[in-house]
Every structure is written in C-alpha cells, then in structure tokens.
C-alpha positions in Angstrom: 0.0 0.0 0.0 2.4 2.5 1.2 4.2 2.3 -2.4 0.8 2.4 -4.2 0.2 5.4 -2.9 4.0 7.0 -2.8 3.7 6.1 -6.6 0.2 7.9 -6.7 1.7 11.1 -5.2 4.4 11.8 -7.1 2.0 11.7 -10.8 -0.4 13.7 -8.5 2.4 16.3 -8.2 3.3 16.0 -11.4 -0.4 16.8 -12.3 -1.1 19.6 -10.1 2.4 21.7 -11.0 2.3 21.0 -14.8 -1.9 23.2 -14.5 -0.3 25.1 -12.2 2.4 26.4 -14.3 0.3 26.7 -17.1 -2.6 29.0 -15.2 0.3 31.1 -14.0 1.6 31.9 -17.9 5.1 33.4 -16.2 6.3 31.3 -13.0 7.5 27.7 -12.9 7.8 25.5 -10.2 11.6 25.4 -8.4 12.5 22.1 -7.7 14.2 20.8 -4.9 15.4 16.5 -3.8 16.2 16.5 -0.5 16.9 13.3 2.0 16.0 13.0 5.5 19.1 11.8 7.6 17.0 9.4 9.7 15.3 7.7 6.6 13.4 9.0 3.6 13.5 12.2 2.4 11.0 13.7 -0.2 10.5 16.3 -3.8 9.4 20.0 -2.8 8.5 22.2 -5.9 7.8 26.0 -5.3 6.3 29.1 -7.3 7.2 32.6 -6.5 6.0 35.6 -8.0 4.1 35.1 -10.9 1.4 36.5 -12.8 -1.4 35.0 -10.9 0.6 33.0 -7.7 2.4 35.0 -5.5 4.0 32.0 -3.8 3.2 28.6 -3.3 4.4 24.8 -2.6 3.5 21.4 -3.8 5.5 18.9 -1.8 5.6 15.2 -2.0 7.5 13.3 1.3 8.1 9.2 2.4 9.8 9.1 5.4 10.6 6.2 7.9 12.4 5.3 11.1 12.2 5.2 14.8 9.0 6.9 16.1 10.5 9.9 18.1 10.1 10.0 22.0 7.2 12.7 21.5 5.2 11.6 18.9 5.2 7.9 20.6 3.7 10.1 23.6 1.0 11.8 20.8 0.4 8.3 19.8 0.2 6.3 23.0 2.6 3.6 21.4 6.5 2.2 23.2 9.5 2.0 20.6 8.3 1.6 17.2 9.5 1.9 13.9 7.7 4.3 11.1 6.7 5.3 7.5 4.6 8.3 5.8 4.1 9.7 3.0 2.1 12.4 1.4 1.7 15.2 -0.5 1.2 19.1 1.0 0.2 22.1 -1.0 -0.9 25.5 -0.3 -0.6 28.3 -2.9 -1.1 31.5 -2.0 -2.3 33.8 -5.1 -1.3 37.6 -5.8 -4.7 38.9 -6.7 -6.9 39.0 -4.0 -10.2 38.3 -5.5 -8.4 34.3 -5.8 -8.4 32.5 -2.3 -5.5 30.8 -1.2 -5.9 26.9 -1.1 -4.5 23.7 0.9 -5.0 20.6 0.3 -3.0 17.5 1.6 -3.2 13.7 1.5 -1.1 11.4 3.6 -0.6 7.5 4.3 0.7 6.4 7.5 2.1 2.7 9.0 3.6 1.7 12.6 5.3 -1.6 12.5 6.2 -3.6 15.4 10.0 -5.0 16.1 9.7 -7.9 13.5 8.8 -5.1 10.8 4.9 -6.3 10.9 2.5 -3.3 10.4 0.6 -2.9 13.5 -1.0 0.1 12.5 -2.0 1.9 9.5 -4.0 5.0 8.2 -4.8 7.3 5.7 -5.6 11.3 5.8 -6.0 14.8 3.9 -8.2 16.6 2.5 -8.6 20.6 0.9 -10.0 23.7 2.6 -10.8 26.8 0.8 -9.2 30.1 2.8 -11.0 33.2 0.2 -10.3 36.9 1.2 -13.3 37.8 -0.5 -16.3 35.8 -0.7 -18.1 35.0 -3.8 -20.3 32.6 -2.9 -21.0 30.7 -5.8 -17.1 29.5 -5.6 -17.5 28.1 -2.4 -20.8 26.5 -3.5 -18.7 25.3 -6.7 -15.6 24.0 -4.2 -17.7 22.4 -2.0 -19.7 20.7 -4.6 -16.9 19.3 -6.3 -16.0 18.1 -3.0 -19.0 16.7 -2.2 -19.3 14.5 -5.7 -15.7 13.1 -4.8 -17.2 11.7 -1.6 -21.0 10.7 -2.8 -18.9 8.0 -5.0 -17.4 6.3 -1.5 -19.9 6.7 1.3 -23.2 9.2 0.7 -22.4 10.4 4.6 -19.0 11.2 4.0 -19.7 14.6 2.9 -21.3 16.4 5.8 -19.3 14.2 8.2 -15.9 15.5 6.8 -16.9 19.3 6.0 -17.9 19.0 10.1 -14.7 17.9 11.0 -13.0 20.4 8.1 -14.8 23.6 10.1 -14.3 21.9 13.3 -10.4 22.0 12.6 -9.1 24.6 10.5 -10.6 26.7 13.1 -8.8 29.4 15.2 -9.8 29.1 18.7 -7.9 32.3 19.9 -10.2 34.2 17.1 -13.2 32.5 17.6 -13.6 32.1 13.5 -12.6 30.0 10.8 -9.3 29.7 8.7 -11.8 29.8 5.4 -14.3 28.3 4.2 -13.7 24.3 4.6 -13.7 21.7 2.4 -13.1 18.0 3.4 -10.9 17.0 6.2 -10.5 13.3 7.6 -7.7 11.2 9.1 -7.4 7.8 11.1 -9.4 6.6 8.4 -8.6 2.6 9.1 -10.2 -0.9 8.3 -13.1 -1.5 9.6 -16.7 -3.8 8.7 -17.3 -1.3 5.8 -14.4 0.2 4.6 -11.2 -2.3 3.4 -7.5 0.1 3.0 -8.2 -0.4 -0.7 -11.5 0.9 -0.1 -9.9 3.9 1.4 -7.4 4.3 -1.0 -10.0 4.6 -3.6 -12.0 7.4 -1.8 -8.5 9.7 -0.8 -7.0 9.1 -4.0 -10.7 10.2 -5.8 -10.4 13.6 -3.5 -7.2 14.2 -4.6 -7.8 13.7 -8.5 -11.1 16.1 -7.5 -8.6 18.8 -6.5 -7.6 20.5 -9.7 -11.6 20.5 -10.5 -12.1 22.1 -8.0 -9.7 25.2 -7.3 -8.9 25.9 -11.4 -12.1 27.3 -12.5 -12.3 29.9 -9.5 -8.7 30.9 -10.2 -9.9 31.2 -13.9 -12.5 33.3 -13.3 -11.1 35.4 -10.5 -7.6 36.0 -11.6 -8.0 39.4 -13.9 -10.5 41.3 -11.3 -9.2 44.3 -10.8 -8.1 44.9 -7.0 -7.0 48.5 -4.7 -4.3 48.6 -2.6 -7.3 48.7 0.4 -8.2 45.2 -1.4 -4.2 44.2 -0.8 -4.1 45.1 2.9 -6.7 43.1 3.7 -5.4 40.5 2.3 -2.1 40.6 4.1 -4.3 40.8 7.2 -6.1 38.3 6.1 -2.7 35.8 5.5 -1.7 36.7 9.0 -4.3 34.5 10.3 -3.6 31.9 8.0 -0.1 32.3 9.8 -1.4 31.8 13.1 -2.9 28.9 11.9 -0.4 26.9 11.0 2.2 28.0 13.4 -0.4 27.6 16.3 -2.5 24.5 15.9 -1.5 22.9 12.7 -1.1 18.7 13.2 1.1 18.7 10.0 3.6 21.2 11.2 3.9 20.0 14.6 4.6 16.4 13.1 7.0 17.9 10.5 8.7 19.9 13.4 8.9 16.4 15.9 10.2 14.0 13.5 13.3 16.4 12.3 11.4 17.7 8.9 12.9 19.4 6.4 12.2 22.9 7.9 12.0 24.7 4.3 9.1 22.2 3.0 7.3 22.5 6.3 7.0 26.3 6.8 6.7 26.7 2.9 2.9 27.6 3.4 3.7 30.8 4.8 3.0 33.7 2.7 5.8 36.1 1.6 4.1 39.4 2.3 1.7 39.8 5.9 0.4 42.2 8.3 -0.6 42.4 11.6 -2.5 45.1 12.3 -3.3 46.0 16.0 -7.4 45.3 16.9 -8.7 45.9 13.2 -11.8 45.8 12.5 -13.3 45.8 8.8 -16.2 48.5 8.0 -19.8 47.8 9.0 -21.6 46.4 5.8 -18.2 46.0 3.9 -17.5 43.1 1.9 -14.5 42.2 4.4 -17.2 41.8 7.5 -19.5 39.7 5.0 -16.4 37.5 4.8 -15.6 37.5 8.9 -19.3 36.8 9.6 -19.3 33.5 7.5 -15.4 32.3 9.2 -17.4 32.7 12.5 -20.4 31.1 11.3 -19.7 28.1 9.0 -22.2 28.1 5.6 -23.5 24.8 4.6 -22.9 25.7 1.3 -23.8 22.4 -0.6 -27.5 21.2 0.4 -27.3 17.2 1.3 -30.1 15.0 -0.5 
C-alpha cells in the first residue's frame, strides 16, 4: 500500500504543478530533492511571483524510522518503527479576488520489532481560505467536493466538512481559517471500509482537486483589485499564519520528526500584516467574509 500510494503522489504532483504552471503563464515551479538523515527524504517544488501565484508549494515526502520519544507520547505507542508519505500544497495567489488553497493527502504505518504493520491510516483533504467571498465559488468548491465523496460513502460529505470547520478553526479568534472543504484522518479498516477501499476514496479527492480550485482561479484572476483590497489580504494571510504556526497537526509532526524545515514552513506567505485590533467597515464586503469564518455556511445542500 504504502508504495501504491508513494507512486500515486508523485503523478499527483506532477499533475497539479504542470496546470499550475500553465494557469500562471510566467512562473514555474523550483525544484528541490532532499533526503531525510533518519530515513526517507522527499521532492518539494515551489512558485514565487508570478502573474497569478504569488507563492506557493506542492511537496511530495516518504519518510521512515524510529518513532520519536514525543510523537510515541502523541500516539500512545513504546519503541516503534515508522513510514509516511504524502503530498502538502498551499498556494497562495497575488490577486486578491483568488483565495488561497490547501489541500494535503497522507498515508501512515507503525510496524512492530519484527517489521509487521501494527497500524495503518490514511488522511488529507482541501480547505478553501477566500479573502473575499463569492459565494458561488464556495458552492462550486464544495460541490466538487462533495461529488468526490458521494462515490465512497453518501455520509461522507457532511461528516468531513464537520470535521473540516471543526479544525481549520482558530480558537484564539473564535472564527474560521476559510471556508472548509473536506478533512478526515485515522481513516482505518473496519466492517465497511477495506485500505483499498480507502485508498480509492483519498485518492478520488485528490484527483477532484484541480476541479475544483482551477475554475475559480480562472474566473477570478483578472478582477481588478486596490491597494485597500491588498491590505486586507495581508491581514487576512496573517491569520492563516497563526494557523499553521499555532494549531496545525502537520507542522507540529513535521517539526517532531526532524522535517525538512523549508518544505514545512513553505505555506507561509511572503508578504503579511498584523495590524493592532482591526476591524473591517460595518456592511463591507471584508465583515461579510468574517461573519461567514465565524459562522460556518453549509454551502452544498445534502439530498
């Protein structure tokens, strides 16, 4: 399984950079092989400052080992040994009219001292972080999403926006990273799902990806934006900062296994603000945006 899907990752990448690159018309993606000295290693590729992405990352990792001390802890396991693999993107865009995008989709295994696999899981999923709302992107993002998952389990859907809301959420805020998507993990065999089964379903979300951010960069990219339009934006990209750096399982796994600290903290964005206790106009289109983050849309209505 785990070099199915490695093997599924790496033509996923190839995928998503090659549209990338051509949306973008200017920038291509910088690549970078790097090996990780306690096993594995992985293939980062980054944009910078192009027409239409400002900055962005789409990185593909396998690494193995020794489970470190704290992430045995996180995992409630003794000495065991390790492998995952996944691909991470976020792309950040210039214009501010195109929301920024994550998406990720990961495979893990735990094997005991013989090398048997005593655990084993898959992950991911893509959340939709817009600056300013139009709404019928994030009914057009979510129902691409929702399609991926009515093929695998008709429940799926609502179950894994809930959870999507539920955690790309900033607590310290009290509102939203964006506007969700899909996010699941721990998903393991069980009476209804096989690891093939699962397979099937993460790697149908992550073909679903490119359907479903392209068109709203398509139609969004050219809008004509202020330098008011910018700021907000940079305030905007400061959240998504806190975000990652605050409560982000990814990083923190990244950071406790000895990541590559270049491919983990590549989702940052190169220009943000932090502004002290601002506060968007009354009836602006910046406090229709906050008012959704604190109140999560159901922007797809379930059968």
């Amino acid at each position: 399984m785990k070099d199915k899907f490695y093997q599924y990752i790496q033509n996923l990448q190839n995928q998503i950079t090659s549209k990338l690159e051509e949306l973008d018309g200017k920038a291509t993606f910088q690549e970078d092989i790097w090996k990780r000295l306690e096993g594995g290693g992985g293939r980062t590729r980054v944009i910078e400052n192009g027409n239409v992405f400002e900055k962005g990352g789409v990185n593909i990792s396998g690494v193995h080992g020794k489970l470190p001390k704290s992430m045995q802890a996180y995992f409630n396991v003794g000495d065991v040994d390790f492998f995952a693999c996944g691909l991470s993107l976020v792309i950040h865009p210039k214009n501010p009219m195109v929301p920024t995008v994550h998406a990720n989709w990961r495979y893990f295994e735990m094997y005991d001292e013989d090398g048997a696999i005593i655990d084993q899981w898959f992950g991911g999923g893509q959340d939709l972080t817009p600056y300013y709302l139009f709404e019928e992107d994030a009914k057009h993002f979510h129902e691409v999403c929702k399609t991926a998952c009515d093929k695998h389990n008709p429940e799926f859907y609502l179950k894994y926006k809930a959870r999507c809301d539920e955690y790309f959420y900033n607590a310290h805020r009290n509102e939203g990273r964006g506007i969700g998507g899909l996010f699941f993990d721990y998903c393991k065999a069980s009476d209804d799902m096989t690891m093939e089964n699962w397979y099937d379903f993460v790697t149908e979300v992550g073909d679903s990806f490119l359907d479903a951010y392209v068109p709203i960069v398509e139609k969004r990219k050219e809008l004509l934006y202020t330098e008011a339009n910018r700021t907000w934006q940079e305030i905007r990209r400061g959240r998504y900062v806190e975000f990652n750096l605050v409560h982000d399982k990814g990083t923190l796994f990244g950071l406790k296994t000895n990541g590559r600290i270049e491919s983990i903290l590549m989702s940052l964005p190169p220009h943000v603000q932090w502004v002290y206790d601002h506060q968007p106009e009354a009836g602006s289109e910046e406090e229709k945006l906050l008012a959704v983050l604190k109140n999560p849309v159901d922007w797809v209505k379930a059968p």
